[in-house]
C-alpha positions in Angstrom: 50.7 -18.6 24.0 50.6 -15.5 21.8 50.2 -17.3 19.1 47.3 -19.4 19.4 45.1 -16.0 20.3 46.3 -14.0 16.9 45.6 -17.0 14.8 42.4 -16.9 16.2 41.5 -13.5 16.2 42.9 -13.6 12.8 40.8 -16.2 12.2 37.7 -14.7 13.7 38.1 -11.1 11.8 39.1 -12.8 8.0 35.6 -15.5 8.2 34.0 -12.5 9.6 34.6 -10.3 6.6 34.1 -13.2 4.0 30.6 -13.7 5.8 29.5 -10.4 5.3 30.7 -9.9 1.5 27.3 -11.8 0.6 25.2 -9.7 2.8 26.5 -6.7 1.6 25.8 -7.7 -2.3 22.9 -8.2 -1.9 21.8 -4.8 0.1 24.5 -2.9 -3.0 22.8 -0.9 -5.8 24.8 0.6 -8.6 23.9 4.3 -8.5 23.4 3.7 -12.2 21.2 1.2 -12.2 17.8 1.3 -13.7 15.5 1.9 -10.7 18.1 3.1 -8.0 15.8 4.1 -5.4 14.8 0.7 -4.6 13.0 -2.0 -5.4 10.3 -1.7 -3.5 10.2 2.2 -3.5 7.3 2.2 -5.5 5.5 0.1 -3.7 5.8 1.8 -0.5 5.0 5.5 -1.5 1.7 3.7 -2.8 1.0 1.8 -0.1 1.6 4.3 2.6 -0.9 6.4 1.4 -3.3 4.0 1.3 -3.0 2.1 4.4 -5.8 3.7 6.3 -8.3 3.2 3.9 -10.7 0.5 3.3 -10.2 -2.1 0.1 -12.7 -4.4 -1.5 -14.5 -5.4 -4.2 -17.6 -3.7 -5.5 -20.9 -5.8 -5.2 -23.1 -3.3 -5.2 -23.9 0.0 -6.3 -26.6 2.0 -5.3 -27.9 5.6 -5.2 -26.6 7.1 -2.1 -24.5 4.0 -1.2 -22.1 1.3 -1.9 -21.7 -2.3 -0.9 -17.9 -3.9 -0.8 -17.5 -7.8 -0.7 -14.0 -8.9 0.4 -13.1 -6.5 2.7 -11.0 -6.6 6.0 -13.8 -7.4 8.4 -14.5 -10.3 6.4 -18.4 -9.8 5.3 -20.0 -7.1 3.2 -19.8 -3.3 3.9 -22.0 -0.7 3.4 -20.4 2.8 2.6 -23.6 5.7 2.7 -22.2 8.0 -0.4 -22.8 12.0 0.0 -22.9 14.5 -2.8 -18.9 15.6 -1.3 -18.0 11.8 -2.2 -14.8 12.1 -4.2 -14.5 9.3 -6.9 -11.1 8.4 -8.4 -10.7 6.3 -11.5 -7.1 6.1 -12.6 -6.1 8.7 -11.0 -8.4 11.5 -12.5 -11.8 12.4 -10.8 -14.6 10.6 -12.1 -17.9 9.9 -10.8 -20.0 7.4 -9.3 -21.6 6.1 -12.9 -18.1 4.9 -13.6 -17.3 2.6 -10.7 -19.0 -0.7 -12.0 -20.0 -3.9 -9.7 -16.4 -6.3 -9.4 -13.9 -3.1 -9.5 -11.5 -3.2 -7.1 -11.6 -0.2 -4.8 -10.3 1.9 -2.0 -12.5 3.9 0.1 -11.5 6.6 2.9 -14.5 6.2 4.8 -15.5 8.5 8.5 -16.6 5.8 10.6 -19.6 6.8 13.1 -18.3 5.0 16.4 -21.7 4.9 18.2 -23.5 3.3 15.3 -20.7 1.9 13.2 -22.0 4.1 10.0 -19.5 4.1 7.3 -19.5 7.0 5.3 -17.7 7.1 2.5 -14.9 10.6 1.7 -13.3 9.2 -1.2 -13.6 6.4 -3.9 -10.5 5.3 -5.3 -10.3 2.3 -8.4 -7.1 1.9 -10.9 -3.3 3.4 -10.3 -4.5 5.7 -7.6 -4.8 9.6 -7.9 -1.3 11.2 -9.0 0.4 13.8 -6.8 -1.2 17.3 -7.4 -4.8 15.8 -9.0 -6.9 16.7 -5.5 
């Protein structure tokens, strides 16, 4: 009777380790490899910082506002502009001349709750601002 539960715990512990060999190839970086920290690394440090903010396409540009197509509330956007706008173009400051209609943009915008004014903080088009350029 012994000897039918060894084999099978045997059994169970040897397919149990040749199942997980794949997994574990897959989740396995060389510390040498080009690009250690992760594929997706990138990605993520980018995308963190700009998950709060607003993305679209520029359709409009006016004097003391901006009109995005394509955003995440699914019609167009109107984002009032104030002199302390901050406009990002590749991750360098810029200004408002720069940002032309069809850029693709990010804006960190205050959102009035009462009225559902968006005013717009910061302007972001390109890479994104590097670390250290605000």
């Amino acid at each position: 009777m012994r000897t039918p539960i060894l084999s099978v715990l045997l059994f169970a512990l040897l397919g149990g380790t040749m199942a997980a060999g794949p997994a574990w190839a897959q989740v396995y970086q060389s510390p040498d490899a080009p690009g250690a920290a992760g594929r997706l690394e990138s990605a993520i440090s980018v995308g963190g910082k700009y998950q709060n903010y607003i993305y679209g396409v520029v359709k409009k540009i006016g004097k003391d506002e901006i009109i995005l197509d394509k955003t995440r509330y699914g019609d167009d956007q109107t984002f009032k502009l104030e002199p302390k706008t901050k406009f990002v173009d590749n991750g360098k400051r810029s200004t408002l001349a720069a940002f032309k209609v069809g850029d693709m943009v990010w804006v960190d915008a205050k959102i009035n709750k009462k009225t559902n004014d968006k005013t717009a903080k910061q302007v972001i088009t390109g890479i994104g601002p590097k670390a250290g350029s605000q």
